[in-house]
FIKOL-460356 format. One record per residue (C-alpha): x, y, z; residue number from 1. Coordinates in steps of 0.1 Angstrom, whole numbers, plus 5000, padded with zeros to 4 digits. Layout:
<nodes>
    u    v    w num
    X    Y    Z NUM
...
</nodes>
This chain:
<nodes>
    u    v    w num
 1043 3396 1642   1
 1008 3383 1644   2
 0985 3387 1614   3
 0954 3396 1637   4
 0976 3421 1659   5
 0990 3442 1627   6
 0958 3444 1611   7
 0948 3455 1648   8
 0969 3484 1648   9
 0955 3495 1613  10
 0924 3498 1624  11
 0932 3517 1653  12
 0953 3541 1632  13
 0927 3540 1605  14
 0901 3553 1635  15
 0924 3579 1651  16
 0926 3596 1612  17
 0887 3594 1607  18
 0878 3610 1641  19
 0902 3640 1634  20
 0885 3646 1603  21
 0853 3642 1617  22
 0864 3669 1644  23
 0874 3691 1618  24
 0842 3689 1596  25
 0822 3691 1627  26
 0844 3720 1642  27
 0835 3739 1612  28
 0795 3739 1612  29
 0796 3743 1650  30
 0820 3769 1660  31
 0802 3797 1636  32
 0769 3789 1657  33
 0781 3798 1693  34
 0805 3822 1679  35
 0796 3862 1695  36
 0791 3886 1671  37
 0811 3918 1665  38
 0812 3946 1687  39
 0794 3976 1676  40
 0816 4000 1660  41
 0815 4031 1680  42
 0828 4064 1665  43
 0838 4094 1684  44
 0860 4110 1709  45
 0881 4085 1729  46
 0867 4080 1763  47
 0835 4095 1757  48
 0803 4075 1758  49
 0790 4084 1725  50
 0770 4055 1712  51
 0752 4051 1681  52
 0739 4079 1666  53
 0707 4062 1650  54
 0696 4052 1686  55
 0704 4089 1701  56
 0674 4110 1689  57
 0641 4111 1712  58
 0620 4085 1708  59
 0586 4097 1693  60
 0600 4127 1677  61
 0580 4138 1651  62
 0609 4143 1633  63
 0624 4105 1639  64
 0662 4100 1640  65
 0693 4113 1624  66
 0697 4080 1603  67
 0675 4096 1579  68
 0696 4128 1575  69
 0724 4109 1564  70
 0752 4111 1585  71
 0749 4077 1605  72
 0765 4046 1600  73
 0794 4037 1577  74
 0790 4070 1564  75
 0801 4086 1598  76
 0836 4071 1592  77
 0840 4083 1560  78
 0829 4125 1562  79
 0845 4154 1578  80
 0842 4163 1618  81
 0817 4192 1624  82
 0824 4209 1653  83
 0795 4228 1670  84
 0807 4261 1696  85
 0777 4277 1707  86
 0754 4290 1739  87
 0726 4277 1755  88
 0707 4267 1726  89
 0738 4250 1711  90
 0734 4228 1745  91
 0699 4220 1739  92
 0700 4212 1703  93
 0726 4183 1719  94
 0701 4170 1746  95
 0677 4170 1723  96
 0698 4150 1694  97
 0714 4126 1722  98
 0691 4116 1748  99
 0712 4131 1773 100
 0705 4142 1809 101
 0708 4181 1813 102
 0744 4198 1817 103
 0752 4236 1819 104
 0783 4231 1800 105
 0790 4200 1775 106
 0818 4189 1748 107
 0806 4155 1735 108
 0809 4137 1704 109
 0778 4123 1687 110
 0795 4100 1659 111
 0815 4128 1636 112
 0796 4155 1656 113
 0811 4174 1683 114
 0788 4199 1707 115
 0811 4225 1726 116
 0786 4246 1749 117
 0778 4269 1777 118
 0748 4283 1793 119
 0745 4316 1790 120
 0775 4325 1777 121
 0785 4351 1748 122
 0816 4367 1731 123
 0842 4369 1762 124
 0835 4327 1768 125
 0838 4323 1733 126
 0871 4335 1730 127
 0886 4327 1761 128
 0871 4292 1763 129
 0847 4280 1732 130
 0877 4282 1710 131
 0900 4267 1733 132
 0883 4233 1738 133
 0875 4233 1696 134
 0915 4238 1691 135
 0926 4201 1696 136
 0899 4192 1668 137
 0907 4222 1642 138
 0943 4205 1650 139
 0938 4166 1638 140
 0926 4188 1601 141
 0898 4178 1583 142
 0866 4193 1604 143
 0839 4219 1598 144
 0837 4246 1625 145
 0802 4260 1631 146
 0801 4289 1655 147
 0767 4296 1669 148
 0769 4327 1692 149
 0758 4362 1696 150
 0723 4353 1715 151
 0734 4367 1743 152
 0751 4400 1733 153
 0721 4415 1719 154
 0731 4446 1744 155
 0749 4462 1717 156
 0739 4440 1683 157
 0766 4456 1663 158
 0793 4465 1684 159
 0794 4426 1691 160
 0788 4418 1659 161
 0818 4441 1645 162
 0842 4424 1682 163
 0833 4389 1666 164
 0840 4396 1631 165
 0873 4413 1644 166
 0887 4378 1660 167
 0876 4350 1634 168
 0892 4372 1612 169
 0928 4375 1627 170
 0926 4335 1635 171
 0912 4323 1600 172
 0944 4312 1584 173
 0949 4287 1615 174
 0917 4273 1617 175
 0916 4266 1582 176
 0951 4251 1578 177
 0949 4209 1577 178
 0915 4216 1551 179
 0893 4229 1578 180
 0866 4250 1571 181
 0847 4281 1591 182
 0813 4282 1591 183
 0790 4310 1611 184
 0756 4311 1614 185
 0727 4336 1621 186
 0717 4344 1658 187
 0682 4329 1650 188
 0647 4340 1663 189
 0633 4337 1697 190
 0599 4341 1713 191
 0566 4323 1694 192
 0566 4296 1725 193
 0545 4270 1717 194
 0541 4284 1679 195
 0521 4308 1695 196
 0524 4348 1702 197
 0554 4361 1717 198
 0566 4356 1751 199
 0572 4376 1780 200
 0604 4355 1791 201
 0620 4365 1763 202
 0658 4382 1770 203
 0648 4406 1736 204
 0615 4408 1714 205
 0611 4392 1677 206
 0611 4424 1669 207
 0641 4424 1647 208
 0668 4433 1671 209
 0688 4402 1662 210
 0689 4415 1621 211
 0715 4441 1626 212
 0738 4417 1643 213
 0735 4390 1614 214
 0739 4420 1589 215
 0768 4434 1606 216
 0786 4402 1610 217
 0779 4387 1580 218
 0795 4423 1561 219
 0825 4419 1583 220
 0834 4384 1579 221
 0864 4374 1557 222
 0854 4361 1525 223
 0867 4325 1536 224
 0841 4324 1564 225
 0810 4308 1552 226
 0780 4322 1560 227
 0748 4299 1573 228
 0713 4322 1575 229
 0693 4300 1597 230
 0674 4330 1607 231
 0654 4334 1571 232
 0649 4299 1572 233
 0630 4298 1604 234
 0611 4332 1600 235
 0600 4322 1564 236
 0583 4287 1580 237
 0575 4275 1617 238
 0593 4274 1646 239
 0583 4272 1681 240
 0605 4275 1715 241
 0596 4263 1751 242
 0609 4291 1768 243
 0608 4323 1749 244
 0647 4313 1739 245
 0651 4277 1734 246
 0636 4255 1709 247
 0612 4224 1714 248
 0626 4191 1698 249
 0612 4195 1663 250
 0627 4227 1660 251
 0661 4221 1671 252
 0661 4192 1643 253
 0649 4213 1617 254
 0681 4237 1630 255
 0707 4208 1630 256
 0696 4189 1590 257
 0695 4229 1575 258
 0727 4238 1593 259
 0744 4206 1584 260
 0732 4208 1546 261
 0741 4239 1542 262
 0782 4222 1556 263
 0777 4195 1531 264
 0769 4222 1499 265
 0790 4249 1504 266
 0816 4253 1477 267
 0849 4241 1485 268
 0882 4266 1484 269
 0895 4266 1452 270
 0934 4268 1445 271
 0954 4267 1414 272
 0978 4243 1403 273
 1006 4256 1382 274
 1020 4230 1358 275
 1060 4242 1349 276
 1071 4219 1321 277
 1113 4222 1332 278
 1122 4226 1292 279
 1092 4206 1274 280
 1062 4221 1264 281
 1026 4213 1281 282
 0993 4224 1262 283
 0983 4233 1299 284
 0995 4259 1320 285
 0974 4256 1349 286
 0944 4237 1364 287
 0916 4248 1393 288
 0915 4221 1420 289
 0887 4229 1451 290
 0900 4221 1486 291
 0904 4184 1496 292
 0897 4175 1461 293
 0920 4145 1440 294
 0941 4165 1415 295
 0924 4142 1384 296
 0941 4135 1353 297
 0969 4160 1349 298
 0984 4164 1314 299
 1013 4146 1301 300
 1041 4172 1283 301
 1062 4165 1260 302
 1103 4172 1253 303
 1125 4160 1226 304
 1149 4134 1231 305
 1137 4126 1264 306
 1111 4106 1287 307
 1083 4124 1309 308
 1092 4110 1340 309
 1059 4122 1366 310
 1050 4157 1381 311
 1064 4164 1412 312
 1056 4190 1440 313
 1093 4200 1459 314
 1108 4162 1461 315
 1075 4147 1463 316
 1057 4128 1432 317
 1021 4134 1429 318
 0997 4120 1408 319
 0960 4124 1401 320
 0950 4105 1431 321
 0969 4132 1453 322
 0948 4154 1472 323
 0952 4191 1469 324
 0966 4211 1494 325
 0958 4238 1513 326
 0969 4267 1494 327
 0983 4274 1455 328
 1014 4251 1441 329
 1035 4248 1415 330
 1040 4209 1400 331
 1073 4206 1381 332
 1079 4179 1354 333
 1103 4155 1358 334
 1129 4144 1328 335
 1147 4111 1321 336
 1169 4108 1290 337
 1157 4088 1265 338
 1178 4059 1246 339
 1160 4060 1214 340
 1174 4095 1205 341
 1182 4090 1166 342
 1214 4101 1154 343
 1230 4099 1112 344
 1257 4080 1101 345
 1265 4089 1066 346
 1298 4070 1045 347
 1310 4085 1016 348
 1333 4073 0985 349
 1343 4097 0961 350
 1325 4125 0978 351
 1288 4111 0972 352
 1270 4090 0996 353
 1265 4056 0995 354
 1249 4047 1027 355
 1232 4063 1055 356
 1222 4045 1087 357
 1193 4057 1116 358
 1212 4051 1144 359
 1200 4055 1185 360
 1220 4064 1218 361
 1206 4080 1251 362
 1202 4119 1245 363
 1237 4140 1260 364
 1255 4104 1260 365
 1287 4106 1242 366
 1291 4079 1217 367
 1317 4067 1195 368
 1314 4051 1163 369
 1339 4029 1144 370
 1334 4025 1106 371
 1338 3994 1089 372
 1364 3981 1065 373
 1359 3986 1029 374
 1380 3963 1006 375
 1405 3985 0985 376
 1398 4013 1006 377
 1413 4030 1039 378
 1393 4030 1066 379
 1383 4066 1083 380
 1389 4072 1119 381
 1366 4066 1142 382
 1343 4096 1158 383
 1331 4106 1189 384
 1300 4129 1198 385
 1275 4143 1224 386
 1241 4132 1213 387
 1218 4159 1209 388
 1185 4159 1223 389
 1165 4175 1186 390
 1186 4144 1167 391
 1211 4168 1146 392
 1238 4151 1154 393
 1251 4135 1125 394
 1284 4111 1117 395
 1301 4115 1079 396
 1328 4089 1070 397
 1344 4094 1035 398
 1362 4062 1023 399
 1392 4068 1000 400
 1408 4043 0978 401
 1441 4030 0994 402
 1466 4049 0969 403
 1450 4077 0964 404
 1450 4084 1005 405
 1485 4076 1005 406
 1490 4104 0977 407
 1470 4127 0998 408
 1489 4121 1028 409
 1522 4124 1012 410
 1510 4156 1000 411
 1494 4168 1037 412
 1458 4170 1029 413
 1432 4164 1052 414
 1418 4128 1050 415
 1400 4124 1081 416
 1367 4129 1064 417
 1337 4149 1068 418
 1329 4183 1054 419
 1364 4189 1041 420
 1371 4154 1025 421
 1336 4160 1007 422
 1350 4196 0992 423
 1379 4177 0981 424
 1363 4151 0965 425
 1343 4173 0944 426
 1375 4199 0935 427
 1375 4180 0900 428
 1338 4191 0894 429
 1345 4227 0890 430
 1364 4220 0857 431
 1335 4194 0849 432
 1352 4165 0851 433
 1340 4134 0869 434
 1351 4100 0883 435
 1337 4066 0872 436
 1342 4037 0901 437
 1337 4001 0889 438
 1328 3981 0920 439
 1355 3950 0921 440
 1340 3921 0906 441
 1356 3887 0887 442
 1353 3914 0849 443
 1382 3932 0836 444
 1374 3973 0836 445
 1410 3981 0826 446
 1396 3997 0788 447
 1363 4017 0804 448
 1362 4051 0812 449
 1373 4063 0843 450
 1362 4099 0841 451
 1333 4120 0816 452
 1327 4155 0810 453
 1295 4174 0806 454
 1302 4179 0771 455
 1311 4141 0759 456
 1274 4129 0774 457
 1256 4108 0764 458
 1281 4077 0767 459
 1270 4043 0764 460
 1284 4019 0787 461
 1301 3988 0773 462
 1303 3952 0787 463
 1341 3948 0808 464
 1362 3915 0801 465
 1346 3885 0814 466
 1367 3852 0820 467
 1354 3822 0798 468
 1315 3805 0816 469
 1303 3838 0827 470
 1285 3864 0815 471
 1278 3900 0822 472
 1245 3910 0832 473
 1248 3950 0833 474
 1263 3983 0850 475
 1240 3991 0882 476
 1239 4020 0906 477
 1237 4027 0945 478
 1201 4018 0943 479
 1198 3991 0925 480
 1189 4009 0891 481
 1202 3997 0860 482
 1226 4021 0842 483
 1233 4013 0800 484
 1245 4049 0790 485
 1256 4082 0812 486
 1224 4106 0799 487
 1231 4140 0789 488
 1230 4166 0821 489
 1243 4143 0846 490
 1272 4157 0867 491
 1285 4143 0895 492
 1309 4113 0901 493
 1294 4082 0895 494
 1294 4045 0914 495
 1286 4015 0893 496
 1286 3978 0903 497
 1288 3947 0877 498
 1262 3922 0885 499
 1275 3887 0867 500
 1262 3847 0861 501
 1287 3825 0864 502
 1280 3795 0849 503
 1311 3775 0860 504
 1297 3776 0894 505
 1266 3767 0883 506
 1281 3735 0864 507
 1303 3722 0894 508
 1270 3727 0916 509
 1253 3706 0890 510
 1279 3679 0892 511
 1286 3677 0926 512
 1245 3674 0934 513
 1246 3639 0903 514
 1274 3624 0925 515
 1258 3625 0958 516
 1229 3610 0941 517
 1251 3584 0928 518
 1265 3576 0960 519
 1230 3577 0975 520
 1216 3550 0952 521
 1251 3533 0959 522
 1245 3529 0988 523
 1210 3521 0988 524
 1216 3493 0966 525
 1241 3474 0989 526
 1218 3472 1016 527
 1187 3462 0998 528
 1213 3435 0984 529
 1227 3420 1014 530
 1196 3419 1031 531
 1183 3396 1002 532
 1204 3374 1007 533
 1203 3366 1044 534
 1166 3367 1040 535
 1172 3338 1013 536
 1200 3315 1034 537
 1176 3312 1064 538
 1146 3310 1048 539
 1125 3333 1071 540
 1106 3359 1064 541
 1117 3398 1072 542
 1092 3421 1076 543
 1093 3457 1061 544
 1084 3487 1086 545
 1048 3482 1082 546
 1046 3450 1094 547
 1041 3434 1062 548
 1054 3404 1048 549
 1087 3407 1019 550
 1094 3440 1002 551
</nodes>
């Protein structure tokens, strides 16, 4: 192929590569510019044209908009519905917060804020109707019911007042299941139009008739209603209606921030947790968790010979990051076994112990354990166990010498070991007479003792038979401790190991070690030797390792 046209093609390809990246570079500063941005997140009831709540208040209010109360906003996603059941005025405190054109009858959504409302309406609407359209709320949990009614029953203050109390009361367990919560408040004041005297429009005078309702009600009400007592609030500062009834702008704000603080600190429900430790122990017994609240750090309980494995409420785990329920419960701990349960396993020879081991298996696991050999000796069976949760279980293994346990067996005594092999081991002590073992060693024990009494203490112990090149170094028992003489008051049967130098070993170590050297330098020698001599018969010059000239 032509030089010219392959270097051609290289430079097309080369161009092709260098205007996709250029593409791509350029692809990423431009496409952010014309990109839209996002979409306005709009919270409320689907289908309804709710907008933003900072943009809903009347422009020019004296009291500016709901952003500054603090429920706009991301916040808005995060808190509780309130839903708002009221008259007239519940109507107009809507209009007045939205912007909205006027309506007889609304149920809108202003961010988490839902109005439910009817002109003119009073108890009969509210329970027929009002209730009805705040069910499908109450029913997605989590919301705030604030009932605002009794304006227009003022005909018979406390008769209503008692007719109200009557049905929140026998539907307060519903409303509140899912964490909801009830709130009523105070039929508030009316006349003082313009912040002026009284008016003549008015459907009652400020003369107090609306305080025996709020009384009334607010004596009747179950203890889980809470009660909102807008009506001081308004009497004790300024307030001012347009009508006689219903409230210019800056009052119907001041109504909606107190109303909606007083939702924000009431004091949650409070419910207790029971904490049942299933067979541990737990330094707590029970905890107080308000309403809606995380359960928090719970306590960790303890059991022997087993694992805290988590609370749990029915078949469900929980933690501290679980919200509490609506109502009392009862957490039960949860147990695994655990596999680091300690267990004893004791060997015996002549009725004393010589060895005890920790041992660990998985608490309530049955284990079997196999004891070693022993030179000279018979080896126990082997024994099986449950282990115990509290780590009493224990393991005893007596070791016998092998003709004395063929004695014992010819004479049909019990040699599997334990308890019983100890008693036997020990018969000779109630005449005070004890055994001497001499551990096997390369010494002759054939003229020691083999038993002592009480009364022939103190005996000094003398050096066995050793063969020719060793020597003895002295009598030690089970721990180590030298032993030269049996000391006046010991009882017991005694175990006593020979430690010994043998200095034949020692010597054939020595000479063995001279020979390899002697090989070594044999060796050595030969090569050094030979290499010499080829260096010589050629005449050249070997270098050593580090490149230097001759040895």
């Amino acid at each position: 192929m032509n030089k010219n046209v392959r270097f051609g093609r290289r430079r097309k390809i080369i161009g092709v590569f260098a205007a996709v990246i250029a593409a791509v570079f350029l692809g990423g500063l431009v496409l952010p510019v014309f990109a839209e941005e996002p979409a306005a997140l709009s919270v409320g009831v689907a289908g309804s044209e709710t907008g933003s709540l900072c943009t809903a208040g009347v422009a020019g209010s004296e009291t500016g908009s709901l952003c500054a109360a603090g429920v706009s906003g991301s916040e808005q996603e995060s808190s509780r519905r309130v839903v708002f059941v009221g008259d007239s005025r519940t109507v107009g405190m809507y209009i007045t917060l939205s912007g909205a054109g006027y309506s007889e009858d609304i149920d809108a959504a202003l961010g988490n804020e839902i109005y439910i409302g009817r002109v003119a309406m009073g108890y009969d609407w509210f329970v027929s109707t009002g209730m009805a359209e705040a069910a499908p709320y109450l029913a997605q949990g989590n919301t705030d019911l604030v009932i605002l009614m009794g304006c227009n029953d003022m005909a018979a203050p406390e008769s209503s007042a008692s007719s109200y109390a009557s049905f929140v009361n026998a539907n307060i367990e519903n409303w509140m299941a899912g964490n909801n919560r009830v709130f009523f408040d105070s039929v508030n004041p009316v006349g003082h139009m313009g912040g002026g005297g009284e008016t003549s429009c008015s459907i009652y005078s400020n003369d107090g008739t609306c305080v025996p309702f709020n009384e009334t009600l607010k004596a009747s009400l179950d203890d889980k209603v809470s009660w909102i007592d807008t009506y001081s609030y308004l009497v004790s500062g300024s307030y001012a209606t347009v009508d006689g009834i219903h409230y210019d702008s800056t009052t119907y704000y001041a109504i909606h921030d107190f109303i909606l603080e007083a939702v924000a600190n009431a004091k949650m429900r409070e419910f207790t947790v029971t904490l049942d430790p299933a067979g541990g122990s737990c330094e707590v017994g029970e905890i107080k968790v308000e309403e809606m609240k995380p359960l928090g750090d719970l306590p960790v309980p303890e059991r022997q010979g087993y694992r805290f494995d988590g609370w749990f409420l029915d078949q469900t785990r929980v933690d501290g990051n679980t919200v509490m329920p609506d109502g009392d419960i009862t957490l039960k701990a949860s147990w695994r076994a655990s596999d680091q349960t300690p267990y004893l396993v004791v060997f015996h020879q002549y009725g004393q112990p010589d060895e005890t081991e920790t041992r660990y298996g998985t608490t309530d696991a049955e284990v079997q354990v196999q004891p070693p050999r022993r030179g000279g000796y018979q080896t126990p069976a082997a024994q099986t166990q449950k282990i115990a949760a509290d780590g009493s279980t224990r393991f005893d293994f007596t070791y016998l010498p092998a003709e004395r346990r063929r004695n014992r067996k010819e004479n049909g005594e019990n040699i599997s070991g334990g308890k019983a092999e100890q008693d036997q081991n020990n018969s000779d002590s109630a005449s005070n007479i004890y055994q001497i073992r001499y551990a096997r060693g390369i010494y002759d024990t054939s003229g020691l003792p083999k038993t002592y009494k009480t009364e022939d203490l103190p005996i000094v112990l003398k050096d066995p038979k050793m063969p020719r090149g060793t020597v003895f170094r002295g009598w030690y028992d089970p721990e180590g401790k030298r032993v030269r003489q049996i000391e006046k008051g010991q009882k017991g049967n005694l175990i006593l190991t020979g430690r010994v130098s043998d200095y034949r070993v020692i010597a054939a170590a020595d000479a063995a070690g001279i020979l390899v050297l002697l090989a070594a330098a044999g060796i050595f020698s030969f090569f050094s030797a030979r290499d010499r001599d080829r260096r010589r018969s050629d005449g050249s010059t070997i270098r050593n390792s580090r490149g230097l000239s001759g040895w």
